[in-house]
VOROLUM-305136 format. One record per residue (C-alpha): residue in one letter; x, y, z; residue number from 1. Coordinates in steps of 0.1 Angstrom, whole numbers, plus 2048, in hexadecimal, padded with zeros to 3 digits. Layout:
// residues N
   residuo     X     Y     Z   num
         A     X     Y     Z   NUM
...
***
This chain:
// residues 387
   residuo     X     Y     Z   num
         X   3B5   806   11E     1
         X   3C2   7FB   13F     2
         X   3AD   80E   155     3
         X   390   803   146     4
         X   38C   7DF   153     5
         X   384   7D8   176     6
         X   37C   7C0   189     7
         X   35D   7B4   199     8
         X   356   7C0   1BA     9
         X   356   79F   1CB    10
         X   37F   797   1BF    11
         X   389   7B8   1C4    12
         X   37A   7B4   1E8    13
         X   38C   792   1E8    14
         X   3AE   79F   1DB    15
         X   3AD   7BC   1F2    16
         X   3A4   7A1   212    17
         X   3C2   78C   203    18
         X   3DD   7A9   200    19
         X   3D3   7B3   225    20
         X   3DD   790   22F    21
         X   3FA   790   21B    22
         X   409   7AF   22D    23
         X   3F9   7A0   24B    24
         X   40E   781   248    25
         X   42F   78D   23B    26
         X   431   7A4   255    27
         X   429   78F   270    28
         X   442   776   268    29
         X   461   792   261    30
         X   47E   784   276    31
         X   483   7A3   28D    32
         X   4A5   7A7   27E    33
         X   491   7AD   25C    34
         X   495   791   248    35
         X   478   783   23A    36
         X   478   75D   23C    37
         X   46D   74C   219    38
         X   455   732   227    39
         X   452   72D   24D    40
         X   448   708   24F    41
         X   458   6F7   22B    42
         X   475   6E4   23B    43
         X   48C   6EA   21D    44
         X   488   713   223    45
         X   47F   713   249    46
         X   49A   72D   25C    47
         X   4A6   73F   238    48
         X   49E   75D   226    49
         X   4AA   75F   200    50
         X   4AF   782   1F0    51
         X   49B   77E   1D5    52
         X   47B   774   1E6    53
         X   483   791   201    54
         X   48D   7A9   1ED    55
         X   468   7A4   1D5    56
         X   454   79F   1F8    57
         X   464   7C1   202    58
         X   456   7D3   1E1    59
         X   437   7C6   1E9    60
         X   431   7CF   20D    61
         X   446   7F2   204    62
         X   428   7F8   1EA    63
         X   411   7EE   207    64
         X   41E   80B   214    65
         X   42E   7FC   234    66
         X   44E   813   22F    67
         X   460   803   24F    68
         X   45A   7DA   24C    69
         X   46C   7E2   22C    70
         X   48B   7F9   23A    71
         X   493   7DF   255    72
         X   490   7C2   235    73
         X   4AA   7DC   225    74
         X   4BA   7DD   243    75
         X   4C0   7BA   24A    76
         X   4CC   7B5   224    77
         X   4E7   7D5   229    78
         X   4EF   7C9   249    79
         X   4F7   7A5   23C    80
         X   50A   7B0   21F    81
         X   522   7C7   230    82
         X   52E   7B2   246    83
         X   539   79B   226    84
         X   54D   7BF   21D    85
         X   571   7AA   223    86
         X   564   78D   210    87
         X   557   799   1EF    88
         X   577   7AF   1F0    89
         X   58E   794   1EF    90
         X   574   77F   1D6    91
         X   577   79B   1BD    92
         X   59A   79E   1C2    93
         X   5A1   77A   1B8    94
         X   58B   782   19A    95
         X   59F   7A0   18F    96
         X   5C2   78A   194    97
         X   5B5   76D   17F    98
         X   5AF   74F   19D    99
         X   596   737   19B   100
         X   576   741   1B1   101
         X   569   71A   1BC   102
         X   540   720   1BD   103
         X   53F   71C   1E1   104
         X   54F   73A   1EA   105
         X   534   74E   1DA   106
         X   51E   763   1EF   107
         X   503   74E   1FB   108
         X   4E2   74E   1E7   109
         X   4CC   74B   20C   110
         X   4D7   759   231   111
         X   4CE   751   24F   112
         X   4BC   765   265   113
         X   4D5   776   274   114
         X   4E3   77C   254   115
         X   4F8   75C   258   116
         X   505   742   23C   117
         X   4F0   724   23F   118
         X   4FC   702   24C   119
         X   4E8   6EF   230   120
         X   4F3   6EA   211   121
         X   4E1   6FD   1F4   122
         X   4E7   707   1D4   123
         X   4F8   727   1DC   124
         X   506   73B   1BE   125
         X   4EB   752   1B2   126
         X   4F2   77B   1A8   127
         X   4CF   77E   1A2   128
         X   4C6   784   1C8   129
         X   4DD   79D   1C8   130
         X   4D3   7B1   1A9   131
         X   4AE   7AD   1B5   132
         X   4B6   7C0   1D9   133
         X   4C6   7D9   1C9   134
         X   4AB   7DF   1B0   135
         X   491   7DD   1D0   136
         X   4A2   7F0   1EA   137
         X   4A8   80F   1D1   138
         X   482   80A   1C5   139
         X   478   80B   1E9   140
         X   48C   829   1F0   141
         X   483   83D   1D2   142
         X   45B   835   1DD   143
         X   45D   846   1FE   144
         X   477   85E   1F6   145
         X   497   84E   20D   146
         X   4BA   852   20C   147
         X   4CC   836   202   148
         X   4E4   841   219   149
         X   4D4   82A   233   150
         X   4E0   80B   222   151
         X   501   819   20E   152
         X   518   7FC   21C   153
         X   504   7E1   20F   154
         X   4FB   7EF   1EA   155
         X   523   7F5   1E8   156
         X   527   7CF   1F0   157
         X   50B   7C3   1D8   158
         X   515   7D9   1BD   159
         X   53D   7CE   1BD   160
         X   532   7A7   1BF   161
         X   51B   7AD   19C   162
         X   535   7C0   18D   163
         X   54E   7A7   195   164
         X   53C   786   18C   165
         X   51B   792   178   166
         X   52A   77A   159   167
         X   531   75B   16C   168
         X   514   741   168   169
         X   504   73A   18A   170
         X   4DE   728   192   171
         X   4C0   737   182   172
         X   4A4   744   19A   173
         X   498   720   19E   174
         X   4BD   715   1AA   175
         X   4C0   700   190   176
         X   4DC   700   171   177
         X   4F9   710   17E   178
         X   50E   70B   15E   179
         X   4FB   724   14B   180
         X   4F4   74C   14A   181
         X   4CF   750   151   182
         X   4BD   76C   142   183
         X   4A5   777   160   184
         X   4C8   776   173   185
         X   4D6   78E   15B   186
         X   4BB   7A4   15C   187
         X   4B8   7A3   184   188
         X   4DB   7AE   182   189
         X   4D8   7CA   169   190
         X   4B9   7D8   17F   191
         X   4CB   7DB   198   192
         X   4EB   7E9   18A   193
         X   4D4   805   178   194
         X   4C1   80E   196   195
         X   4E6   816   1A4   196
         X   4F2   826   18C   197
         X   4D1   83B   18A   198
         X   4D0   842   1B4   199
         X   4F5   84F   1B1   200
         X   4F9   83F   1D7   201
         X   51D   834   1CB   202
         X   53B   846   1C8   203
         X   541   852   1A1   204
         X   55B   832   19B   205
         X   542   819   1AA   206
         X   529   824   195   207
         X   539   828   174   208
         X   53E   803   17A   209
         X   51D   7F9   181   210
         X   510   80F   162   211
         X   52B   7FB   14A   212
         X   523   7DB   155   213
         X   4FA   7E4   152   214
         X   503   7EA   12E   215
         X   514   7CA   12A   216
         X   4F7   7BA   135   217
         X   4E1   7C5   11C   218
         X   4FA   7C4   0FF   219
         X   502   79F   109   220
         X   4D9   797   10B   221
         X   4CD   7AB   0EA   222
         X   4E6   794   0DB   223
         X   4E6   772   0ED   224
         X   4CD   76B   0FE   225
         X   4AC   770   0E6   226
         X   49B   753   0CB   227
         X   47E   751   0B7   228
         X   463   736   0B7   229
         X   450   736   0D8   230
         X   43E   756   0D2   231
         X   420   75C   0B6   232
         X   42A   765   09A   233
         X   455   758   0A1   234
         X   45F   77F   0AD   235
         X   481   779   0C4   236
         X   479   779   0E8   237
         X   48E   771   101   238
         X   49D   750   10C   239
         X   4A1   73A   12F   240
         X   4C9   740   12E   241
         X   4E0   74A   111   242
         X   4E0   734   0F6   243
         X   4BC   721   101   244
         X   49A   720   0E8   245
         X   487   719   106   246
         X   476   736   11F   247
         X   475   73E   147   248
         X   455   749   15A   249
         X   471   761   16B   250
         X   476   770   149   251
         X   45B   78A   149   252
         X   470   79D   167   253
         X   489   7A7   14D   254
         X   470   7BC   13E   255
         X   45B   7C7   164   256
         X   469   7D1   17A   257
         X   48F   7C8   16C   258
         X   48B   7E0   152   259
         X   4A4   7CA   13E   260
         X   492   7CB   11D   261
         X   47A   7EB   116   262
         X   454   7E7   123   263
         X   43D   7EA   100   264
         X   45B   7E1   0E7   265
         X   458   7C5   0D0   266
         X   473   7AC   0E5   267
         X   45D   7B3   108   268
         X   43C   7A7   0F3   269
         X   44A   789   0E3   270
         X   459   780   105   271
         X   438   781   117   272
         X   429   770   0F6   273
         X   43D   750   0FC   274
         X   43F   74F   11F   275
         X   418   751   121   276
         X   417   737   105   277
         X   42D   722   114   278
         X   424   725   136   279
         X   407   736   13F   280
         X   3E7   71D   145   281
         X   3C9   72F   14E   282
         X   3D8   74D   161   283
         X   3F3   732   171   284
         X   418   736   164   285
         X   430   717   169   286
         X   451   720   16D   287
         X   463   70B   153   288
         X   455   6F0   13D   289
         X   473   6D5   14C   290
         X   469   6DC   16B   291
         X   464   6BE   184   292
         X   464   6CD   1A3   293
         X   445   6BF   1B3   294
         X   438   6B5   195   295
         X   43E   6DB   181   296
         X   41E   6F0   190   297
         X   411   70D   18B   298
         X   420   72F   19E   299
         X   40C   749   1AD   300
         X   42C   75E   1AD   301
         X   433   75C   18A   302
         X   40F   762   185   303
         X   412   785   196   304
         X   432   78A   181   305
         X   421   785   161   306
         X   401   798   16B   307
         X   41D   7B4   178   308
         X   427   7B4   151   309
         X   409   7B6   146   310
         X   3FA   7D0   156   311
         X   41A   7E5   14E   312
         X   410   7DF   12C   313
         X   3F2   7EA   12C   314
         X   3DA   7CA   12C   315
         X   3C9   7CB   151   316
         X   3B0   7AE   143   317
         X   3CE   79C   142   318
         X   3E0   7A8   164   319
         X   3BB   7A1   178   320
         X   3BD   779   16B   321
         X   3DA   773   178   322
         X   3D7   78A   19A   323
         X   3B2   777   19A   324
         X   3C5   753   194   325
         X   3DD   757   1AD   326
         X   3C3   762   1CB   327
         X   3AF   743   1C3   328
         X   3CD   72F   1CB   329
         X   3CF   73E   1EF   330
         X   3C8   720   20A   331
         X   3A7   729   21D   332
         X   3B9   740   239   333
         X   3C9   74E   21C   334
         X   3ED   741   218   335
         X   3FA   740   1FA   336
         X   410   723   1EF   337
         X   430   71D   1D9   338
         X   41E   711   1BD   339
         X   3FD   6FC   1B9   340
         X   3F9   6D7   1A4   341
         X   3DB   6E0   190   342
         X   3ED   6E0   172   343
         X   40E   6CB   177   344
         X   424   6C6   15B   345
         X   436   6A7   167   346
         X   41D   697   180   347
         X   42A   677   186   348
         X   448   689   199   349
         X   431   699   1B2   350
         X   432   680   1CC   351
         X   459   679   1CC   352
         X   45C   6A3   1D9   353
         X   43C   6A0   1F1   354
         X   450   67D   1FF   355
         X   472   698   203   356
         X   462   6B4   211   357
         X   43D   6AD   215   358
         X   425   6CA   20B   359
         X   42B   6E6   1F1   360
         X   43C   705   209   361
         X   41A   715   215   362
         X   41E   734   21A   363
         X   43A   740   204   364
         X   43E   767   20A   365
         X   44B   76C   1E7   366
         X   42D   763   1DD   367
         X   418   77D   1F3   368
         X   432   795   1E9   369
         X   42B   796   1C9   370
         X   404   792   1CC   371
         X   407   7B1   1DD   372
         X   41F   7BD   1C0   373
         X   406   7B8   1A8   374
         X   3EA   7C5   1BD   375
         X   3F5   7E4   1BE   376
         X   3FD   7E7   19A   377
         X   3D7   7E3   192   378
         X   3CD   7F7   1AF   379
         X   3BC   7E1   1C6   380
         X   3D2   7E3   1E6   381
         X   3B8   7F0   205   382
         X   3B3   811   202   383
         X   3CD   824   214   384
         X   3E8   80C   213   385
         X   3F6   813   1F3   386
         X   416   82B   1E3   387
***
């Protein structure tokens, strides 16, 4: 049973020491505005914050049980989406009449700051960011008992881009393949559809809307977006992007926390089957087996979400390797990078990203956001920190 496997005393006083610094170190780098940035130093990130990496970093520290570092992330997020009220008005308008939406008049997938478009150019179509705040900030709220009131505005705004464009392909979580319909997009989406429909923080229209579409997600992935042949024993399990064989280390988040496909049934089992088949070396989860970037580590983030899964189904053994793999990949202050190059799957490309952007991003808050996800899951946040 899962509350029957503990761990030693030594990790669970390491893991404990780690999540302090985590909070410790997300906090401290918050822009005041309440973004949080994705990695401080990594020239590629330095000056953005995504809304996927916030919005899991803000479920973490929220479970910490620092309430306000996650209203002003929530803040920054409504406040940003708001004032893109006009835009996504006349974007879903276009939709609706039939014009051709170019890609680059997408939301951005990253903001400055100050909640600004960036000058670089990036890879900018992705809903998931969007389906994943929604998710969070409604999680966060229904924690701590808030009113969503607080950040109305910009749920309205998120909610009528997803229902307009949800079906469009856009890039994957990796921004990568933006000719495709990725199925941890899908289920980022559908999260956070549901968890509007379910706060009723729309008006009764709105949410109608949101509830249909939530339902066309799952229609369209019970019958698209599943294969046989990478778990044990060939059950279907679910696929990188519709029509793929091949999985996604994001894949398990359409089971925990997307709620996408039911924790415990047959589909969520296989799915965690072939993704820890696949990907899943020693308590170290690759993202994708193509993957080249810097050679194609190992992620402590996808680490957590797999351990996240696993605890929510009921095998801690399981959750405590990867919580354990990912603390012992902390650098000795206690950063925790992007990924690591124990296990690379493409090795000889290593060098060619380390020549573009030297070292792996170190720290990446995602990644403490979602040690201190999984953390709490198992129960080993300090005492008096957590929910």
């Amino acid at each position: 049973m899962l509350e029957t496997i503990t761990p030693s005393q030594a990790d669970a006083d390491r893991i404990r020491a780690l999540a302090r610094h985590s909070h410790h170190l997300i906090t401290s780098l918050q822009d005041p505005g309440g973004a949080f940035p994705a990695s401080p130093t990594f020239p590629a990130y330095r000056g953005y914050a995504w809304l996927r990496d916030g919005s899991f970093t803000a479920e973490g520290v929220s479970r910490y049980g620092d309430v306000a570092s996650a209203d002003r992330f929530h803040d920054w997020v409504a406040r940003t989406l708001a004032a893109r009220s006009d835009e996504v008005a006349a974007l879903v308008r276009d939709r609706a009449e039939g014009r051709a939406i170019p890609v680059e008049r997408m939301l951005p997938t990253r903001f400055t700051f100050d909640g600004a478009n960036g000058s670089d150019l990036w890879w900018e179509f992705q809903t998931d960011g969007y389906g994943t705040w929604l998710w969070s900030v409604v999680a966060h709220a229904g924690r701590h008992g808030l009113p969503l009131d607080r950040w109305r505005d910009g749920i309205a705004v998120a909610t009528a881009y997803l229902v307009a464009f949800w079906d469009l392909p856009c890039y994957d979580w990796w921004e990568e393949h933006v000719e495709q319909q990725h199925v941890s997009t899908l289920g980022a989406v559908y999260a956070g559809l549901v968890g509007v429909v379910d706060a009723q923080v729309l008006p009764g229209p709105e949410t109608d809307e949101a509830g249909a579409v939530a339902e066309s997600i799952r229609s369209l992935v019970r019958t698209r977006a599943t294969t046989t042949g990478r778990a044990p024993g060939g059950a279907p399990h679910l696929v990188k992007w519709l029509g793929a064989t091949a999985v996604d280390g994001s894949l398990p988040a359409c089971i925990v926390p997307f709620g996408l496909v039911e924790p415990g049934s047959a589909l969520a089992t296989a799915t965690v089957a072939a993704v820890r088949a696949d990907l899943d070396v020693c308590g170290g989860v690759h993202r994708f087996w193509a993957d080249v970037f810097y050679g194609g580590g190992q992620w402590p983030l996808l680490s957590c979400l797999l351990g996240w899964n696993l605890a929510a189904a009921g095998d801690r053994e399981g959750a405590l390797v990867h919580l354990i793999w990912a603390a012992d990949q902390a650098a000795p202050f206690g950063d925790l990078p992007e990924q690591v190059a124990h296990h690379l799957l493409h090795p000889e490309l290593l060098e060619e990203w380390v020549d573009r952007w030297g070292p792996v991003a170190t720290p990446l808050l995602w990644s403490h956001g979602m040690f201190l996800i999984l953390a709490d899951e198992l129960g080993l946040l300090p005492e008096g920190t957590a929910r």
